[in-house]
C-alpha positions as CSV (number, residue, x, y, z in Angstrom):
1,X,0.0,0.0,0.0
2,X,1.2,3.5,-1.0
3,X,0.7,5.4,2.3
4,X,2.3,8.4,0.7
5,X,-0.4,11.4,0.5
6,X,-3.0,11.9,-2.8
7,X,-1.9,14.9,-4.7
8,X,-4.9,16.5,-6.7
9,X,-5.3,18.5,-9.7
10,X,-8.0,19.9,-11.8
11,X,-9.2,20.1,-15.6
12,X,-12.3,20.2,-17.5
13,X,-11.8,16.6,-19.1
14,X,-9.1,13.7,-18.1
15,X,-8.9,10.9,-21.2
16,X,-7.8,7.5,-20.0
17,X,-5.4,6.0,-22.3
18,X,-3.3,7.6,-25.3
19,X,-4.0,5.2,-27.7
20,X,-5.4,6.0,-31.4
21,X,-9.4,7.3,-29.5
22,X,-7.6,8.8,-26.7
23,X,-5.4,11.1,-28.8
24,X,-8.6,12.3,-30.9
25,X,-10.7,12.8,-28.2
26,X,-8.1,14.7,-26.4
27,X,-7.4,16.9,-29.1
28,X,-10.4,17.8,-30.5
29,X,-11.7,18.6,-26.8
30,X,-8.7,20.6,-25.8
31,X,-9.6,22.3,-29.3
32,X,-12.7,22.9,-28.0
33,X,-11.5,25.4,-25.5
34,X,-11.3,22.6,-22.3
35,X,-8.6,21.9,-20.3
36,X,-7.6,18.4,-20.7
37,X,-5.5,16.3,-19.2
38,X,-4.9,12.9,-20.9
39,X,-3.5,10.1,-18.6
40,X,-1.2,7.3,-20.4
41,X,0.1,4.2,-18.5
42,X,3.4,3.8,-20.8
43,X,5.9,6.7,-21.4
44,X,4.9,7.0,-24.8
45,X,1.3,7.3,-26.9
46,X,-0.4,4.8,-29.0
47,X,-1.3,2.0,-27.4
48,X,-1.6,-0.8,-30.3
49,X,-0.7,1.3,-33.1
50,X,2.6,1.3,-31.0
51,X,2.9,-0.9,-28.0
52,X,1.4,-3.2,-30.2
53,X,3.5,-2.4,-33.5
54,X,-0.5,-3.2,-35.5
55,X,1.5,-1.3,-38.1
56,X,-1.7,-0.2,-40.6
57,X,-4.1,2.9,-40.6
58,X,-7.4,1.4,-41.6
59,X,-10.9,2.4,-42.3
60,X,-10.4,5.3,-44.3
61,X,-11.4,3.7,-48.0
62,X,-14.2,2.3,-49.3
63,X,-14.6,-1.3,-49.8
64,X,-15.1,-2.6,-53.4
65,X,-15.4,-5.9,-55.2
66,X,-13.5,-4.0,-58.1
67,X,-9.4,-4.9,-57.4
68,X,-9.4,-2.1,-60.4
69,X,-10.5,0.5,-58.9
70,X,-8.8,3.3,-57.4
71,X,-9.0,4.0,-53.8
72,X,-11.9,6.1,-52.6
73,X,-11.7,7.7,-49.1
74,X,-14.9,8.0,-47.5
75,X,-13.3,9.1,-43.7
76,X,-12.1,12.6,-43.1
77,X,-12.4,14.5,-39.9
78,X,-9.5,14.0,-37.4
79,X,-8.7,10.8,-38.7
80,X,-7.5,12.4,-41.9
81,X,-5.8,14.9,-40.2
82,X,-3.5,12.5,-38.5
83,X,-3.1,10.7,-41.5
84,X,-1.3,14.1,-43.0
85,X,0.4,14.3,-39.7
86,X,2.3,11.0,-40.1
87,X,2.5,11.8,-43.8
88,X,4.5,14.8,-43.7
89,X,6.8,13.2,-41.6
90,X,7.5,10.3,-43.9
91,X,6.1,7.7,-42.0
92,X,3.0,6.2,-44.0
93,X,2.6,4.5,-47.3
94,X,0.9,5.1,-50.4
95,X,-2.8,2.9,-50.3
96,X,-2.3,-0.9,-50.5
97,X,-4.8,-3.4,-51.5
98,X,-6.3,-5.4,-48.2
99,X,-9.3,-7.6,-49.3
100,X,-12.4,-5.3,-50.7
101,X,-10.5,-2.3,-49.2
102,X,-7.4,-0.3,-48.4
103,X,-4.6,0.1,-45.6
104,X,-1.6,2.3,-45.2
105,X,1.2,1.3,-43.6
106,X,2.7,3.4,-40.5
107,X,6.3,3.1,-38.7
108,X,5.6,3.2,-35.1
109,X,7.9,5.9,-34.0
110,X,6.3,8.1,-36.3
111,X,3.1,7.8,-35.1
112,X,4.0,8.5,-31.6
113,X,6.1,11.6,-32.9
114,X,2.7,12.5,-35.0
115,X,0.4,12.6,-31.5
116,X,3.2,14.0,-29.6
117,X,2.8,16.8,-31.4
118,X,-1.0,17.1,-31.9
119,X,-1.2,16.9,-28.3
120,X,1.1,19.5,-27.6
121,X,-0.3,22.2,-30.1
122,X,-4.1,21.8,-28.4
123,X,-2.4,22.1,-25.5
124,X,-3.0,18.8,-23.6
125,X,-1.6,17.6,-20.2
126,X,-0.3,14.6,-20.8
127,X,0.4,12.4,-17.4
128,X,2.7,9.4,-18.6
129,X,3.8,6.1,-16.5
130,X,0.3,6.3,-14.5
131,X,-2.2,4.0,-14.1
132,X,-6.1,4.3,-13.5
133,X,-6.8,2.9,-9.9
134,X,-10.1,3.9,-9.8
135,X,-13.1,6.1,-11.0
136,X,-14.0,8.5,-8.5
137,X,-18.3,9.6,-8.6
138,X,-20.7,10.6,-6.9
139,X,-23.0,8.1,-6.0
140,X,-24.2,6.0,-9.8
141,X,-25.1,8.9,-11.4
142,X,-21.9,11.0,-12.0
143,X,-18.5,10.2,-13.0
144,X,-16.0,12.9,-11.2
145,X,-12.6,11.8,-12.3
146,X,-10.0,9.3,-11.8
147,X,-7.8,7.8,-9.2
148,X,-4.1,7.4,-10.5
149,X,-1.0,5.4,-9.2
150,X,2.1,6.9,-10.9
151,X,5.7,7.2,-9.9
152,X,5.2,10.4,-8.1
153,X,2.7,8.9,-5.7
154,X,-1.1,8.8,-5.9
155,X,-2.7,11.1,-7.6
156,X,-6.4,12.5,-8.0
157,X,-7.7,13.7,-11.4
158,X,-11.1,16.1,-10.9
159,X,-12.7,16.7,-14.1
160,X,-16.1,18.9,-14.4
């Protein structure tokens, strides 16, 4: 048992986990003009895309029965936007083929370089090496924030 005392600290939103969801929900809340603190238990963002080395962007193509057509892509929104991200810097393929529908390819290091810096521009919190202990309410009816474990000691997350 950690009997060291519970620091706490305050935002508008706290994300649990940094991986390809977390990132977009951070970043287009912080965009939103909340504070918002995004809580990651590895030193580093991107959970299967880079823990996990999964390797491919998916999703963003519509799937065809035509192997001669070009690909279409149907997904836009922050999705795309990361896409460019990891573009510009070099890591992502061109489109390739994967059954009725298409995939790009991603290096891993990239990616986390790619949400490094998306977080930083909205202006994100990030909180790395802690994990989520506990959800912290009010009764069943409102979720108030988090309860983390990280190397510094315990630590509370409020979030309005």
């Amino acid at each position: 048992m950690d009997v060291r005392s519970r620091s706490r600290i305050s935002t508008d939103v706290v994300v649990a986990g940094g991986g390809a969801a977390g990132v977009a929900a951070a970043v287009t809340a912080a965009r939103a003009g909340l504070r918002v603190t995004l809580v990651e238990r590895y030193g580093f963002c991107g959970g299967g895309a880079v823990a996990g080395l999964s390797g491919t962007v998916c999703g963003l193509y519509e799937a065809t029965d035509n192997r001669q057509a070009r690909p279409r892509q149907v997904v836009f929104g922050f999705a795309d936007e990361f896409v460019r991200a990891l573009d510009v810097r070099g890591g992502l393929t061109a489109p390739l083929p994967y059954g009725k529908t298409w995939t790009r390819v991603h290096d891993p290091l990239v990616w986390r370089e790619a949400a490094d810096a998306l977080l930083r521009d909205a202006g994100v919190e990030v909180i790395y090496h802690a994990t989520v202990t506990g959800v912290l309410s009010e009764g069943e009816e409102r979720i108030e924030g988090v309860a983390l474990w990280t190397k510094q000691g315990p630590l509370e997350v409020r979030a309005g």
